[in-house]
C-alpha positions as CSV (number, residue, x, y, z in Angstrom):
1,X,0.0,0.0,0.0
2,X,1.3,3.2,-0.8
3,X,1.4,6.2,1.2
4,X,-0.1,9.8,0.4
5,X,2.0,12.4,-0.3
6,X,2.5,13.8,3.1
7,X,4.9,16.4,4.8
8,X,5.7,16.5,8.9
9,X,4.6,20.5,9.4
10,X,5.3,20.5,13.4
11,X,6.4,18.2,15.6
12,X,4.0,15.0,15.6
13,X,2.0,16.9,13.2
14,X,1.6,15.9,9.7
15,X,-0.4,17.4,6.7
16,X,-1.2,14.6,4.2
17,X,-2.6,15.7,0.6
18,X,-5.8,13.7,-0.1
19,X,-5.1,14.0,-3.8
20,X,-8.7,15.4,-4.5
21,X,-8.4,16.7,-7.9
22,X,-4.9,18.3,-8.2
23,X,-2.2,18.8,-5.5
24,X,-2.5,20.9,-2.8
25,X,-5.9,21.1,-2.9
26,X,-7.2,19.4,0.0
27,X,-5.6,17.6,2.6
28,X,-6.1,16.3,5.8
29,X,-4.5,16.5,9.2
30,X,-2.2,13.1,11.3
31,X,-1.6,13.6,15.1
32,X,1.1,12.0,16.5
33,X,1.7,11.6,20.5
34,X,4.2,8.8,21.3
35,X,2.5,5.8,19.0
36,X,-1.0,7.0,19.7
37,X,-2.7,8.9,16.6
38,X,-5.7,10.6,15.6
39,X,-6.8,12.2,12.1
40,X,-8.7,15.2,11.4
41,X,-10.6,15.0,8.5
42,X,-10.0,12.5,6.4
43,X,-10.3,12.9,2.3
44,X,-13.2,11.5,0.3
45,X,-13.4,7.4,0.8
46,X,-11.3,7.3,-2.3
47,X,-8.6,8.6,0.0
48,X,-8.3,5.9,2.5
49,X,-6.0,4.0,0.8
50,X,-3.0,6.7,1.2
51,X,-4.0,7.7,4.5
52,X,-3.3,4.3,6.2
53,X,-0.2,4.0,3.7
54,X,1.0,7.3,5.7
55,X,0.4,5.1,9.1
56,X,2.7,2.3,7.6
57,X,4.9,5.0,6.4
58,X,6.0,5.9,10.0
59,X,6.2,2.4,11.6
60,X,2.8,2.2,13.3
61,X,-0.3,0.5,12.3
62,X,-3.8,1.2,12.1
63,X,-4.2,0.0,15.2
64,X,-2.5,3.1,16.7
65,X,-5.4,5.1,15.9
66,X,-7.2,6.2,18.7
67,X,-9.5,9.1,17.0
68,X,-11.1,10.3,13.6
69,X,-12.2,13.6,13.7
70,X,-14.0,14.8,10.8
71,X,-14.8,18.6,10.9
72,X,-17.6,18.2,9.5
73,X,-19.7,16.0,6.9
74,X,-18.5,17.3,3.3
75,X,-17.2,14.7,1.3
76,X,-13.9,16.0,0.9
77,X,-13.7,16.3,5.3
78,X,-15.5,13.4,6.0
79,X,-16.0,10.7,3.4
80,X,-13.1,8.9,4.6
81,X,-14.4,8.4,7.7
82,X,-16.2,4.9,8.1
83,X,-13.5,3.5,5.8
84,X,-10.5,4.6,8.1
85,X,-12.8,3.9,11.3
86,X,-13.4,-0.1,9.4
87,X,-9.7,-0.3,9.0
88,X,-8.9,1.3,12.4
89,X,-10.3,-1.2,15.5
90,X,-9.4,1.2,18.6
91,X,-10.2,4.6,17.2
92,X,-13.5,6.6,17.9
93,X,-15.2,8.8,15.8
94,X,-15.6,12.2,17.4
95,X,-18.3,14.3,15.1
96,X,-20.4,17.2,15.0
97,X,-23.8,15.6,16.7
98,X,-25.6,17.1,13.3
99,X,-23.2,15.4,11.2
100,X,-23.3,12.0,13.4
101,X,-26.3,10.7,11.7
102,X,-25.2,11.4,7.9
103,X,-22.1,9.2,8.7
104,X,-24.0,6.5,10.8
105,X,-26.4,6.5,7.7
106,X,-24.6,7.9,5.1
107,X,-27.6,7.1,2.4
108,X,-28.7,11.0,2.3
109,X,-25.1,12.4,2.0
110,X,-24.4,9.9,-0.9
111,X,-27.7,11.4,-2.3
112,X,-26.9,15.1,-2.0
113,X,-23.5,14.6,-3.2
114,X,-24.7,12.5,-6.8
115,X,-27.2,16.0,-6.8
116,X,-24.4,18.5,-6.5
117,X,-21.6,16.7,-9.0
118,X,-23.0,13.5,-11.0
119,X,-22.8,9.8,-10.3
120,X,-19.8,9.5,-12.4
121,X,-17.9,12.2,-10.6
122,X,-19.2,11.2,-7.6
123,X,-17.7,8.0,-7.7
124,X,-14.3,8.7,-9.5
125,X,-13.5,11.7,-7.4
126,X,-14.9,10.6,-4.1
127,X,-16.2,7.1,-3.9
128,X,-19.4,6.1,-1.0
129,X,-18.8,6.7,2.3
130,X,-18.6,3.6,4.7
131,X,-21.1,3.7,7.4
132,X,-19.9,4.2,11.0
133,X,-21.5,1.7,13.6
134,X,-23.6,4.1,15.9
135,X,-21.9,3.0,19.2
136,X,-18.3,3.7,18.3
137,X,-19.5,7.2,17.2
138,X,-18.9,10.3,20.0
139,X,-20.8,13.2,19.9
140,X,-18.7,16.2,21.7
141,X,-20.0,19.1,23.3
142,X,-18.5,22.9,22.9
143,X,-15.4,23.1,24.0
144,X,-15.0,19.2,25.0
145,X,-11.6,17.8,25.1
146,X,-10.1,14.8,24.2
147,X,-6.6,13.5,25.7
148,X,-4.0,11.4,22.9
149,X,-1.4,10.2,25.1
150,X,-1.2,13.4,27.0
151,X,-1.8,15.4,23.6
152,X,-5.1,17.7,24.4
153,X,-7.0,18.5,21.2
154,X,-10.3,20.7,22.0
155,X,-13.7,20.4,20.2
156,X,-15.8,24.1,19.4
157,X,-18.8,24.2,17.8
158,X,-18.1,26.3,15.0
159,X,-21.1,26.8,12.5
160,X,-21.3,29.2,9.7
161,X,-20.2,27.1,6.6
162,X,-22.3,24.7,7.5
163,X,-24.1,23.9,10.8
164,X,-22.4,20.9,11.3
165,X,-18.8,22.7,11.4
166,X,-16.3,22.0,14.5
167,X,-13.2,23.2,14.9
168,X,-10.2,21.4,16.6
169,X,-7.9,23.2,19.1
170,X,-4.1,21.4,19.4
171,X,-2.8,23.0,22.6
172,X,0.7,21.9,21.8
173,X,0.8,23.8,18.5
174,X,-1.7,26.7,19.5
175,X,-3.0,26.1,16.4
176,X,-6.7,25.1,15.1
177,X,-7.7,22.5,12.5
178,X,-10.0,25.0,10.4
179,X,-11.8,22.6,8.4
180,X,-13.3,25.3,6.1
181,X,-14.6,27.4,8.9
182,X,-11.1,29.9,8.3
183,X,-11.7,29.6,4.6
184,X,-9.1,28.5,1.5
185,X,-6.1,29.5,1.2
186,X,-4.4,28.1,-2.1
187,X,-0.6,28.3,-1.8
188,X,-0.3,29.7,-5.5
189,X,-2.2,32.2,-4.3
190,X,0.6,33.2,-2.1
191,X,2.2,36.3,-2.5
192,X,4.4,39.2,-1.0
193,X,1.0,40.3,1.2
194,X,0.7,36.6,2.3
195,X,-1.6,34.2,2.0
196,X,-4.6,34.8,0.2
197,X,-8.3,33.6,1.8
198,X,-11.6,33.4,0.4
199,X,-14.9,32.2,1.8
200,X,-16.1,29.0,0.4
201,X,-20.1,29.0,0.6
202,X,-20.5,25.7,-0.6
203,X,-24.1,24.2,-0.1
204,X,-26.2,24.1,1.8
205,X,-26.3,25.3,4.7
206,X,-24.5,28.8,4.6
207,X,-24.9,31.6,7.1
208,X,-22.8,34.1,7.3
209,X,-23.6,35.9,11.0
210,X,-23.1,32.4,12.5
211,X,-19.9,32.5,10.5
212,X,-18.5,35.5,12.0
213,X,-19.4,34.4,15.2
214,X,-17.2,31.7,14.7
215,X,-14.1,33.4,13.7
216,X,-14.6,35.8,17.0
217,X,-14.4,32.5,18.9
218,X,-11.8,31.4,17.4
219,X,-9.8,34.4,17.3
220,X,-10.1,34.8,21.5
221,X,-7.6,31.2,21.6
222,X,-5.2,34.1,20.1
223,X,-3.9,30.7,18.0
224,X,-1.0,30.7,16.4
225,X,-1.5,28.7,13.2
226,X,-4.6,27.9,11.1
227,X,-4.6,24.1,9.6
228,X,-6.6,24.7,6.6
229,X,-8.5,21.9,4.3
230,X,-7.5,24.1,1.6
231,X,-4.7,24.3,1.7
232,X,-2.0,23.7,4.4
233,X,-0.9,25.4,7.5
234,X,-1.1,29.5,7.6
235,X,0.5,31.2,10.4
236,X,-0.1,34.9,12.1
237,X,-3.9,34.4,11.7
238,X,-4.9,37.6,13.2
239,X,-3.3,39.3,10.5
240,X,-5.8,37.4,8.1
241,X,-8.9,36.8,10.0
242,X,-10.3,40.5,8.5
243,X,-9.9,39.8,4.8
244,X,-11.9,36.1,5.4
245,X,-14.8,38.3,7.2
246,X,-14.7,41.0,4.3
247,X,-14.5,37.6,1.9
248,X,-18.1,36.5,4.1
249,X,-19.7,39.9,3.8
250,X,-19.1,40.7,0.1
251,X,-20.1,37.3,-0.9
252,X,-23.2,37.1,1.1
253,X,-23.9,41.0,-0.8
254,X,-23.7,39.4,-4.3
255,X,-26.3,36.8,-3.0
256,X,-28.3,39.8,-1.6
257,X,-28.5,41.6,-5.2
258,X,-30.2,38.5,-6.9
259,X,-33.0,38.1,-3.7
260,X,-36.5,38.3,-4.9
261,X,-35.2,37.3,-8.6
262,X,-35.2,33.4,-8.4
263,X,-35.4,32.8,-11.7
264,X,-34.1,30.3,-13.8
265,X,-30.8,32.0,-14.7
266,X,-30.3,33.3,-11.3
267,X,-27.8,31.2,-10.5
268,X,-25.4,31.4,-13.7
269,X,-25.4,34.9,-12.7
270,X,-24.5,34.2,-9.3
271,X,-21.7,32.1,-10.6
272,X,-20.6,34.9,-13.4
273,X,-20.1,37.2,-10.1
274,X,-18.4,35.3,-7.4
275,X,-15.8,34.5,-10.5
276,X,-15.3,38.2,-11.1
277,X,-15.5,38.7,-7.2
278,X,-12.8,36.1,-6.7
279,X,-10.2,37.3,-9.5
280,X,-10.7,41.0,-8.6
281,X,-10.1,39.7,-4.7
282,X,-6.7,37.9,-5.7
283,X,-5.7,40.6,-8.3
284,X,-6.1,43.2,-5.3
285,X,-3.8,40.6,-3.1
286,X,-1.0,41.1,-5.7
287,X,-1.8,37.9,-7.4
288,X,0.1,37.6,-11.2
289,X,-1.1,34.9,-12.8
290,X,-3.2,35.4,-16.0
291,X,-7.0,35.4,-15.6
292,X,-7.4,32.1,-17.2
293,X,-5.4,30.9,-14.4
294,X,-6.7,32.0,-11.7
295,X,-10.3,31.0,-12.9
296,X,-9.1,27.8,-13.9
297,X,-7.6,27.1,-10.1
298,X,-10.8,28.4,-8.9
299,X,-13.4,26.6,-11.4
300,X,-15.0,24.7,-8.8
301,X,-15.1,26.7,-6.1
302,X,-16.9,29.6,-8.1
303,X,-19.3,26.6,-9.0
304,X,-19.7,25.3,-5.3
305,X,-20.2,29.2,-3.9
306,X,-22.5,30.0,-6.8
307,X,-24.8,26.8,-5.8
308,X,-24.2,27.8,-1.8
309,X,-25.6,31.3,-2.0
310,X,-28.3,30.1,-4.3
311,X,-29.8,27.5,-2.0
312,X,-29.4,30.5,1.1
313,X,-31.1,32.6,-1.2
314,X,-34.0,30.0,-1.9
315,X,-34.1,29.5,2.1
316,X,-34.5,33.2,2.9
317,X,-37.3,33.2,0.6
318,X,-39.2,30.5,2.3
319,X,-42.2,31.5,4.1
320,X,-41.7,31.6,7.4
């Protein structure tokens, strides 16, 4: 079995592409505390594979595993889950209690997922989740924490991108595992002004006050390092936190144009301005590359946030 491409980022911390798509453009997280391990998120069940070749890769065995943490439910966080959690006897799967039952019973997320990117994609690029049994599943509360050899790693509820978000505090780093809840940050992206970071308001359950909520508690840890999904470690996140709330705000106000017009082309426009939004964000963070490139790095996530915004809009305009 061979391994992921992975990359020790702090001591018995490891960030471990999932090889979704391209490189670097999700990954997941491996905790290391003497021989005991825990993962946060996991990669698509297509992943599983190179994440227990990682395990093997540094002289331990899946028995070693004493937590899965997905941060929440999206495929590329969480599909892995009941496949590393099969192949791992000791571990437990700590999850979001709203996420719990889509992972125990993953029937409705397989559904969803076929809805938002085709069987065919669904199964090339992600593969069906393996259900979890029900009593090795552990549903924390805010702020709960869970000890890995001595290793404390801190649950918060953190909903905004989706309300089945939680965030994972690593006292020994003083860093958070973001999931998408600090947003993506592509490292090509990357220039003299730092990272760049965008909102992603993937569906479907996008709400941007909760959101900011969320960064505020966050933001009190004073952390030092954000573990991002997307993609990779970024440091000095108080000196970023402001452009990912401005990144919230402006694309919550392009939803906000198109309200009361839910017509049938409302959502190709949607998608026609979070592109121009996103390329006029990285062009104003110094980004060079041509336009093509940029949109071409960004393809799906201006798809993803254009069908996010969409189904918030359509929820707004439910009677209530």
């Amino acid at each position: 079995m061979s391994a992921a491409d992975y990359q020790q980022i702090q001591e018995g911390l490891y960030c471990i592409d999932t090889g979704l798509y391209r490189h670097g453009l999700a990954a997941c997280y491996l905790v290391r505390s003497g021989d005991r391990l825990a993962f946060v998120d996991t990669g698509a069940a297509n992943s599983v594979p190179g994440l227990l070749g990682v395990i093997a890769d540094l002289g331990l065995t899946p028995r070693h595993v004493d937590y899965v943490i997905p941060t929440h439910v999206h495929l590329d966080h969480g599909g892995g889950a009941g496949g590393l959690m099969a192949a791992c006897p000791n571990a437990r799967l700590v999850v979001h209690a709203k996420g719990a039952p889509h992972l125990i019973d993953p029937s409705r997320l397989i559904a969803g997922s076929i809805d938002v990117y085709g069987e065919e994609a669904f199964a090339r690029d992600f593969g069906a989740p393996t259900p979890v049994p029900a009593e090795r599943v552990v549903i924390p509360a805010d702020a709960a924490t869970f000890d890995l050899a001595g290793r404390s790693l801190r649950f918060l509820d953190t909903p905004g991108h989706a309300n089945h978000h939680g965030c994972i505090y690593d006292q020994a780093s003083h860093g958070f595992f973001t999931g998408d809840t600090f947003g993506i940050s592509y490292r090509e992206f990357d220039t003299a002004a730092g990272p760049w970071l965008f909102a992603p308001t993937t569906p479907v359950a996008f709400d941007p006050d909760a959101w900011l909520a969320s960064l505020d508690k966050l933001m009190r840890y004073e952390p030092r390092t954000m573990y991002l999904t997307h993609y990779g470690p970024v440091d000095d996140p108080a000196d970023l936190v402001d452009d990912l709330r401005a990144s919230i705000r402006a694309l919550a106000e392009i939803a906000l144009t198109e309200e009361g017009r839910a017509d049938p082309g409302r959502e190709a426009r949607l998608q026609t301005a979070v592109g121009a939004y996103l390329i006029g964000s990285a062009r104003g963070h110094g980004v060079e590359l041509p336009d093509e490139s940029v949109a071409q790095l960004l393809r799906l996530d201006t798809a993803l946030n254009a069908q996010g915004l969409e189904v918030w809009l359509k929820r707004r305009e439910k009677p209530r």
